[in-house]
Each structure stands twice: as structure tokens, then as C-alpha cells.
N, C-alpha and C positions, 0 to 999 in steps of 0.2 A: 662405608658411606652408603645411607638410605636414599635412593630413588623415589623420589615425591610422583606421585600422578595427579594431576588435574584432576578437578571434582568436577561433573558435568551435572549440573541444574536441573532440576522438572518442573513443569507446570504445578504441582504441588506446592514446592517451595513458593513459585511466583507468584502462587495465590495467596499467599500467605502476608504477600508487600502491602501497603495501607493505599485505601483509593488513594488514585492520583500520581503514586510513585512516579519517578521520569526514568522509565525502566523498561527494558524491552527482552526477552529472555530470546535469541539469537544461537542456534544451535550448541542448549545448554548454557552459555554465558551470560552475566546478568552483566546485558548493557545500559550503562545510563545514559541516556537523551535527553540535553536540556531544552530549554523552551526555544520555541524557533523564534526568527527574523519577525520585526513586522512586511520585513519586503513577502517570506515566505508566506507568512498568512493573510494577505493580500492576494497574492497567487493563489491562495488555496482557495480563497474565496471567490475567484472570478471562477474557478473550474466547480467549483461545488452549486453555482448558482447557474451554471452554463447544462452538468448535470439533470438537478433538479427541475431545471426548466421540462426536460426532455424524457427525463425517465422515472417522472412523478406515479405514473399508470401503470408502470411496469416490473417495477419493483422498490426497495430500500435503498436513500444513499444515505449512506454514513458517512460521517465525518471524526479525527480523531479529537483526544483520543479515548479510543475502545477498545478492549481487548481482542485480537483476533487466534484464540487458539488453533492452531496448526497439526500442531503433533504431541507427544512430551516432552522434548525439547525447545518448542520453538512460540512463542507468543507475541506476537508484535500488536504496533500500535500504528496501522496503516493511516496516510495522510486522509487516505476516502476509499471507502470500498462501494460499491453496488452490490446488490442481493435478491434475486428476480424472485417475485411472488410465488412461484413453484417451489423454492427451497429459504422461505424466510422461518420454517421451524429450527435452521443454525443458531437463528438471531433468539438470544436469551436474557434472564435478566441481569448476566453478571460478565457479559461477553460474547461474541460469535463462535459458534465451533463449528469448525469445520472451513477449508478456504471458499471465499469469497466469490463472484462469479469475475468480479472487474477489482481492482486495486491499483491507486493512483498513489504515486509516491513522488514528493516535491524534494527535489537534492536540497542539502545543507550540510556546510562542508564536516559537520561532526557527524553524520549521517549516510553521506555518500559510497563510503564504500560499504557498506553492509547494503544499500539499497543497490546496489550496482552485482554485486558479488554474491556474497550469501542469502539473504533475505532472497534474490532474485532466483537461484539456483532452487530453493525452498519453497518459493511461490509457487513455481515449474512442475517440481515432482509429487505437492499437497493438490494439483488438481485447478488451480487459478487457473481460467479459462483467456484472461486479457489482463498486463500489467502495463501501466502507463508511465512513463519514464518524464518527469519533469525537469528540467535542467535549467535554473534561472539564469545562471550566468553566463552560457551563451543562446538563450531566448530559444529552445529546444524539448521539443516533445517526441518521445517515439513510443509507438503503441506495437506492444509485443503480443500474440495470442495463443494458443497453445494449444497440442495436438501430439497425443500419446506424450504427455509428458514432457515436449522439449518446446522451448519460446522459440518462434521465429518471428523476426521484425516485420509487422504488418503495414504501419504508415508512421512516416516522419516528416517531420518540419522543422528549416532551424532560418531564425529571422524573421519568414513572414512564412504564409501560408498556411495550411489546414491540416489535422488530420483527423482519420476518421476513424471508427468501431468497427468490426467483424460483429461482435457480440450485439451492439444495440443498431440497429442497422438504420439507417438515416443519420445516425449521429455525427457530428462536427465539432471541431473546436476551433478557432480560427489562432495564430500565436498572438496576433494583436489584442483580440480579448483576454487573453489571459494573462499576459507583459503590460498591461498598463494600470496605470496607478489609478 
């Protein structure tokens, strides 16, 4: 009896998918990711306009989805990233390369654990300076930042209140802006 080994994925391959795939390449795995909630992009849009209010001067937000290559294994399609004017030569015309400086990721439950787990583990050790954890279902934002490589929990809020950036400094988001329809 033959012992099968997993085939582990490259950006190569992924490149090769047709614009638009619902596809995220996740340490070697070709994961599919279908279209999100309107609840979710609702959400995504009160944070992307709360964003670009604020960090219009200071650099790039993006929103997905865009490719954000990582490594050779790992290519996601983050909900929003930031990109400060000092390092927008990542931003190209067929993707980002290289991590992001801020990265906001909106849960959905076909989504959750790779944004919680892996992707998050990933973000940490490629260099993401601040990851934003969006939690709709219980009305929950935690802002993570990072320093030699490990996330530690910077500001959170669950139900009401605010929390804020290390990275973009003045910045806020209040949960009522973002939780409402």
C-alpha cells in the first residue's frame, strides 16, 4: 500500500486561476471563498469609509477583493488592507506583494477559522504591522499589532465602544458605526 502525500500549492499555480476566482491560496491550499453576506459588506463598507475618511493623506486603502501575496504559499484576498505612502511600490498591477501595513478581516462563518487561525498566524510572521479582527455576530472588533513577529491584542470592543490604531494614530472606529445598517 502507497502512501499519498498532499500536494502543497504556489503562487504560481494561483496565478494561473481566471480574474475573479473565489479563491484564496492559504498555506499551500486552494481555498474557495464564496461571495459574502450583504450584512458582511454592509460592514465592510461602514469600515472602509470610516478608513478613508482618515487615512486618505497617508496612504492606500484597499478593499477586496485583491490579491495580497505573502509568500509562496499563501495569497489571500483581505477584506481591507492599508498601505502607507512610504511602501506603496508593493501595490502592482496584478496584486500586492508583500504584507500590508494594516489588514481588516470581516468574520463569515465559511471564513472564520482561517481568519482566526491560520491567515492570522501568517499575517504575524509575513510582517503585518496591525490586524483587525471583525466579529458581526457578537458586534466585536479587536485590533491586534505586531512586534518581532507575534500579535498582541491592542484595543477591543464588544457591543458598544471604540477602538483605536497603534499604527494610524488618532484613528477610531466606534462599534455603533460599523454595526449599523
Amino acid at each position: 500500500m502507497s502512501l499519498v502525500r498532499e500536494k502543497r500549492l504556489n503562487v504560481s499555480y494561483y496565478r494561473l486561476l481566471p480574474e475573479g476566482a473565489p479563491y484564496q491560496l492559504i498555506e499551500g491550499g486552494l481555498i474557495m471563498t464564496p461571495s459574502p453576506s450583504p450584512e458582511h459588506q454592509i460592514i465592510l463598507g461602514n469600515i472602509v469609509e470610516k478608513f478613508r475618511e482618515f487615512a486618505k493623506d497617508k496612504g492606500m486603502i484597499i478593499f477586496s477583493p485583491v490579491d495580497v501575496y505573502l509568500d509562496e504559499e499563501n495569497a489571500y484576498q483581505p477584506d481591507l488592507v492599508f498601505i502607507s505612502k512610504q511602501r506603496r511600490e508593493i501595490i502592482r498591477k496584478d496584486g500586492i506583494y508583500g504584507p500590508p501595513d494594516l489588514v481588516v478581516e470581516v468574520l463569515s462563518p465559511s471564513t472564520a477559522h482561517y481568519d482566526l487561525r491560520e491567515k492570522f498566524r501568517v499575517y504575524e510572521r509575513t510582517g503585518v504591522k496591525e490586524y483587525w479582527i471583525v466579529d458581526p455576530d457578537v458586534k466585536m472588533i479587536e485590533v491586534y499589532t505586531n512586534e518581532a513577529d507575534k500579535f498582541t491584542l491592542f484595543s477591543k470592543a464588544e457591543g458598544k465602544g471604540e477602538v483605536n490604531s497603534s499604527l494610524l494614530e488618532g484613528f477610531e472606529i466606534t462599534i455603533e458605526d460599523i454595526f449599523t445598517s
